[in-house]
BAZAVEX-454609 format. One record per residue (C-alpha): residue in three letters; y, z, x. Coordinates in steps of 0.25 Angstrom, whole numbers, padded with zeros to 4 digits, always signed. Each point is the difference from the previous one (the first is absolute). Example, Ala and Ser with C-alpha at 12.3 -4.5 7.8 and 13.67 -1.06 7.14 Angstrom:
<marses>
ala-0018+0031+0049/ser+0014-0002+0006/
</marses>
This chain:
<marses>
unk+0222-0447+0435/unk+0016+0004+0002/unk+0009-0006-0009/unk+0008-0012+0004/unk+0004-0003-0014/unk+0011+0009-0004/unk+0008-0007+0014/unk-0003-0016-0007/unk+0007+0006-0013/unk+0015-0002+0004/unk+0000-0014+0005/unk-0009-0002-0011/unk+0009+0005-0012/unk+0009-0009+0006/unk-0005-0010+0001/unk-0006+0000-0014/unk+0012+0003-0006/unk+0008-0014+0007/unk-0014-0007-0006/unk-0003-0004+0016/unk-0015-0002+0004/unk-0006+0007+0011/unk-0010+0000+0010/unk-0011+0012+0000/unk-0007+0001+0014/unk-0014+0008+0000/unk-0007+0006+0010/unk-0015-0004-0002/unk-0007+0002+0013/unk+0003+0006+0013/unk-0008+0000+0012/unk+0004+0009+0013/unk+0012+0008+0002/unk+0010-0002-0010/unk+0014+0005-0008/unk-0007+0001-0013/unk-0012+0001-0007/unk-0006-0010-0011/unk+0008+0001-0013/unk+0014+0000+0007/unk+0011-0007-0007/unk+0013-0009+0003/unk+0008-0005-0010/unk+0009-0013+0006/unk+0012-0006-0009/unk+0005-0014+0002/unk+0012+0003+0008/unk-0010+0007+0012/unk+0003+0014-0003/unk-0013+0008-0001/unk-0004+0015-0004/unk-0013+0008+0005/unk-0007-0005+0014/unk-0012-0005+0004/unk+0001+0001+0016/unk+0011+0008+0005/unk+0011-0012-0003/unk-0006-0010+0010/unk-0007-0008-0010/unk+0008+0002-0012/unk+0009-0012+0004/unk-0010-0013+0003/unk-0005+0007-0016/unk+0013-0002-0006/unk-0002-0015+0006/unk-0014-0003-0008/unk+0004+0007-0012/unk+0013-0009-0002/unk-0012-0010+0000/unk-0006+0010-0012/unk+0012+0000-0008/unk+0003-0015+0000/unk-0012-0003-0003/unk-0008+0010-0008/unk-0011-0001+0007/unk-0008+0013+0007/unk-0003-0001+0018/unk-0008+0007+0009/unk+0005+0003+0013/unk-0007+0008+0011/unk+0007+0005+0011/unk-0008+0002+0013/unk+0006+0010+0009/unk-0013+0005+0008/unk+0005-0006+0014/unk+0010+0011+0006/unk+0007-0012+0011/unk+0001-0008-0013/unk+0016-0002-0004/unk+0002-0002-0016/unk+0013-0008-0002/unk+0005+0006+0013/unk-0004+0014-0001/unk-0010+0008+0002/unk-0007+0006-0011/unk-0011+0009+0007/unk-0006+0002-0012/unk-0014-0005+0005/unk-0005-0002-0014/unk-0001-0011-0010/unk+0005-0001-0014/unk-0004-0010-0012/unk+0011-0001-0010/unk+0001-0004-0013/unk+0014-0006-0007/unk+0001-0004-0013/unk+0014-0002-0008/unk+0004+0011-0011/unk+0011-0004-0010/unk+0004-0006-0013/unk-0010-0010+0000/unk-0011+0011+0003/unk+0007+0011-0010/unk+0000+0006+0013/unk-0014+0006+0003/unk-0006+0007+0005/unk+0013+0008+0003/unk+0005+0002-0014/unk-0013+0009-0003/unk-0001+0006+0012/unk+0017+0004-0003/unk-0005+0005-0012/unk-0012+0006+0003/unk+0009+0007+0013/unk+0010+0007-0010/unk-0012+0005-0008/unk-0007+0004+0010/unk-0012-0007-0005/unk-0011-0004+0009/unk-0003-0015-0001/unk-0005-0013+0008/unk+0002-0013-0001/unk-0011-0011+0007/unk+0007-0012+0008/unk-0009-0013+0004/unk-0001+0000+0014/unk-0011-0011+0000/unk-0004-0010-0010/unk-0011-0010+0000/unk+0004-0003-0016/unk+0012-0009-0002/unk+0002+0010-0015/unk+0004+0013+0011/unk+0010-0004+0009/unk+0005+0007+0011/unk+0009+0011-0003/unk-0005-0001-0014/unk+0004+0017-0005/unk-0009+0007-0009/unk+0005+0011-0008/unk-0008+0012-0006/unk-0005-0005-0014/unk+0002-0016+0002/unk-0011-0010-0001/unk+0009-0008+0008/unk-0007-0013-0005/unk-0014+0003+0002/unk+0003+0002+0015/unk-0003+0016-0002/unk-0014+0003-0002/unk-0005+0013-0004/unk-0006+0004+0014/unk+0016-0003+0005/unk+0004+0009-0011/unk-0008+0011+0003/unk+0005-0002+0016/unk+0014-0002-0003/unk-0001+0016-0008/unk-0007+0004+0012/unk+0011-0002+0009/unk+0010+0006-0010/unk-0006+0011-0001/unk-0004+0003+0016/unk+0015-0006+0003/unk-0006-0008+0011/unk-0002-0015+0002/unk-0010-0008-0002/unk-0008-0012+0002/unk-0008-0006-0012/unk-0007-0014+0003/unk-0005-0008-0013/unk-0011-0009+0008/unk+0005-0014+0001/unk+0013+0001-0009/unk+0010+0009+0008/unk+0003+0013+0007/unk+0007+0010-0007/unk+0011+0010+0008/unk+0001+0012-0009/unk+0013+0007+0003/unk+0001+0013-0006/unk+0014+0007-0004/unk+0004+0011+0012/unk+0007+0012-0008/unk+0009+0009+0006/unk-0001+0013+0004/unk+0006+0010-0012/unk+0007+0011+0007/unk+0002+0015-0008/unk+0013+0006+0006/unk+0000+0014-0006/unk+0015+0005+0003/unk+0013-0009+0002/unk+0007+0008+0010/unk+0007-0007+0011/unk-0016-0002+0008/unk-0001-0009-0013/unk+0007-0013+0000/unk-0002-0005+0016/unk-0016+0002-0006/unk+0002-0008-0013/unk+0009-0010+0009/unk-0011-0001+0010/unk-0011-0002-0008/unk+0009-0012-0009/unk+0001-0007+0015/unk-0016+0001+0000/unk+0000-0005-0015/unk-0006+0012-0006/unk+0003+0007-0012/unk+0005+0013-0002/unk+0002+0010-0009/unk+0010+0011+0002/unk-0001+0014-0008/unk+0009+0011-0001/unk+0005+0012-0008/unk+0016-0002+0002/unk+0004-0011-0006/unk+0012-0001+0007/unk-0010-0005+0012/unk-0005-0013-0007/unk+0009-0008+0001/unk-0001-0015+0001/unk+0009-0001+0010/unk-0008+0008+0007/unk-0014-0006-0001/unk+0004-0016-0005/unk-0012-0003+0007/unk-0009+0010-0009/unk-0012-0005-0012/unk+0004+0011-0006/unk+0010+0012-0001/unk-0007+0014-0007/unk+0007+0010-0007/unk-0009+0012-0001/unk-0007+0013+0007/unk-0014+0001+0004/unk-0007+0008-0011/unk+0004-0014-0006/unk-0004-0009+0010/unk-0012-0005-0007/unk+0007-0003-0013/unk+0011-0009+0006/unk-0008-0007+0013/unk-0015-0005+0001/unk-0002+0005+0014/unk-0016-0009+0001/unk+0010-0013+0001/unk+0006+0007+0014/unk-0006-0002+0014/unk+0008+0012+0006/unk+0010+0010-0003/unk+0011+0009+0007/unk+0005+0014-0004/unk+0014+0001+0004/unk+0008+0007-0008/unk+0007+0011+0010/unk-0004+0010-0010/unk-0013+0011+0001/unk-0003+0000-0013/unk+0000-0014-0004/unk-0007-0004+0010/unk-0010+0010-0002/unk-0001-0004-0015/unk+0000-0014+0004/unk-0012+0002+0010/unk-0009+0008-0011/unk+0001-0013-0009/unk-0003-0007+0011/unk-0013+0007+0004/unk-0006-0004-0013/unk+0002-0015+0003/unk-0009-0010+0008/unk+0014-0004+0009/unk-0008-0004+0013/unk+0014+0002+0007/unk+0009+0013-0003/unk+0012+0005+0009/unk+0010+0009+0001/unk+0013+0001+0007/unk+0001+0012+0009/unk-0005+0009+0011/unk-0013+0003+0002/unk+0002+0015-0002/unk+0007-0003-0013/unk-0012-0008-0006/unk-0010+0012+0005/unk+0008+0008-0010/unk-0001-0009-0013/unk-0014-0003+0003/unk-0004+0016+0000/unk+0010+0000-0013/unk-0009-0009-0005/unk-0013+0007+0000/unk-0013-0009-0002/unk+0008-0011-0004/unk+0005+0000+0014/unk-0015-0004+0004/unk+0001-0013-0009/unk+0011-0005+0008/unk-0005+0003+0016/unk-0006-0014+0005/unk+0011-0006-0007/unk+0013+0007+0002/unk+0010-0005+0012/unk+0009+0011+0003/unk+0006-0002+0006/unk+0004-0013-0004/unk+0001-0012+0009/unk-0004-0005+0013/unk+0007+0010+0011/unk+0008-0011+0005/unk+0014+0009+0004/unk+0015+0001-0007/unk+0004+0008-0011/unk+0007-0008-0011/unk-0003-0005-0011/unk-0002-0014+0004/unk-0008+0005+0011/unk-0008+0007-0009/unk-0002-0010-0009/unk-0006-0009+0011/unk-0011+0010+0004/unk-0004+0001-0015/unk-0001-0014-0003/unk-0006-0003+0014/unk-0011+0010-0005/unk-0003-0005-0013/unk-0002-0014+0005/unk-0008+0005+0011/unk-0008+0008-0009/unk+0000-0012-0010/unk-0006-0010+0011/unk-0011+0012+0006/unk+0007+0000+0013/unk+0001+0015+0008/unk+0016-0004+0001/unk+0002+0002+0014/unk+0000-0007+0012/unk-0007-0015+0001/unk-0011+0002+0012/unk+0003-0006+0013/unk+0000-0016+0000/unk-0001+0001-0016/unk+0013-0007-0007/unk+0007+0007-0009/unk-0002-0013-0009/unk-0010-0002-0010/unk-0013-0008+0006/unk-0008-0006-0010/
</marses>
């Protein structure tokens, strides 16, 4: 599931730090064509002002209505959204998503020590895997709707030990769920999404429009380098993590198992090959490097056997070949790439009649 947390965390902080509840909006079910998938969240404060989506902005408005309601109130809604007739108008637009969506919105603030968000925050900046279960149905007047479960809580009785086991399950798969506890309630398990962890192996001038547009995705990113003159905060603000060191002592200074891709790009033969060599020895499904295609041939036969460790998994060159040679161009082929690769899609064209859109 792609993360939607780390866009909620702003308003959030916010928020939290002026002691104002808010409104949390899940996405519980969808049916048909829709703009995101089960798991998808939207944080609304009291004034209106929201952060993530649900729909491409066309439903986020009549939410902020019902979750004034939630705020006021305390208590947890369900509304469903049904979309499924194209010559249908929603509040005078029309949506065209030819799907449904069922909703859940419960209040997060003081009152609730703000959960299930102030685990998830945590969780987020430890890049923790974690879930939290959410009464979506209830036959028992002990588990009321919206009631959140956390990790390790007996949340009155209401968490029994089969919930318990499902509720790890779908922490550790990072998919929601559905658990059903016969004639009590119906348990939403929603899993934490973590972000991607990028490896940016050099901090040339390539570097920063990468780490900038990876932030915009909310992932994490680490940037190594050599010359310290090159890391730089100002230069990477968005960055985990800045590294001073070279590659025979990459392995000492950064735990590469914890990264889902990295990119060589340091401008400079031998680093690159060093980096590479390191590399070859890891399981990093994703490895590219910055480059020509001639240039790559080169290292790899510098490399020897290690060279045929990395073949299946090297991307050089790196990035989609989308045109335009400077560095922000560069760094949107890269990043186009790695999502691409991180969703399993071939990064090209969308077939003809297929939208661009995700269809659940």
């Amino acid at each position: 599931m792609e993360s939607s947390l780390g866009a909620l965390l702003p308003l959030l902080s916010r928020e939290r730090a002026a002691g104002r509840a808010t409104a949390l909006a899940v996405l519980l079910q969808t049916v048909g064509s829709t703009y995101q998938r089960p798991g998808a969240l939207l944080l609304i404060a009291s004034s209106g002002e929201y952060a993530g989506l649900l729909s491409g902005g066309c439903l986020e408005g009549d939410l902020a209505e019902h979750a004034r309601a939630v705020i006021e109130s305390g208590r947890a809604q369900r509304v469903t959204y049904e979309l499924r007739d194209p010559n249908d108008l929603v509040w005078g637009l029309g949506a065209g998503c030819e799907g449904a969506m069922h909703v859940l919105l419960l209040r997060v603030g003081p009152l609730e020590h703000w959960q299930p968000l102030a685990h998830f925050a945590e969780a987020f900046a430890a890049h923790t895997p974690t879930a939290a279960g959410l009464i979506a149905e209830s036959l028992d007047s002990t588990a009321a709707l919206g009631t959140v479960i956390l990790p390790g809580e007996t949340a009155s009785g209401i968490l029994t030990a089969a919930a318990r086991d499902a509720l790890e399950a779908s922490s550790r798969a990072g998919e929601p769920a559905w658990f059903d506890e016969p004639e009590r309630y119906r348990l939403f398990l929603l899993p934490l999404a973590l972000p991607p962890r990028v490896l940016l192996l050099g901090a040339g001038p390539d570097a920063p429009p990468v780490a900038r547009m990876a932030a915009e995705l909310h992932w994490k990113s680490t940037v190594v380098d050599h010359r310290s003159a090159l890391l730089l905060p100002e230069r990477f603000p968005a960055a985990e993590r800045l590294v001073h060191t070279h590659p025979e002592k990459l392995l000492d200074c950064v735990q590469i198992t914890g990264f889902d891709a990295a990119v060589v790009m340091t401008h400079q033969l031998q680093m690159d090959r060093e980096y590479l060599r390191v590399l070859a020895r890891s399981e990093l499904p994703y490895i590219g490097l910055l480059g020509p295609a001639a240039r790559a041939e080169r290292l790899l036969g510098d490399l020897g056997t290690d060279a045929d460790a990395l073949r299946g998994r090297l991307h050089a060159p790196v990035g989609l070949d989308l045109g335009g040679r400077s560095p922000a161009a560069i760094a949107l082929s890269i990043v186009a790439q790695i999502l691409a690769f991180l969703h399993g899609r071939p990064g090209g064209c969308a077939p003809a009649g297929q939208s661009r859109a995700p269809v659940r």
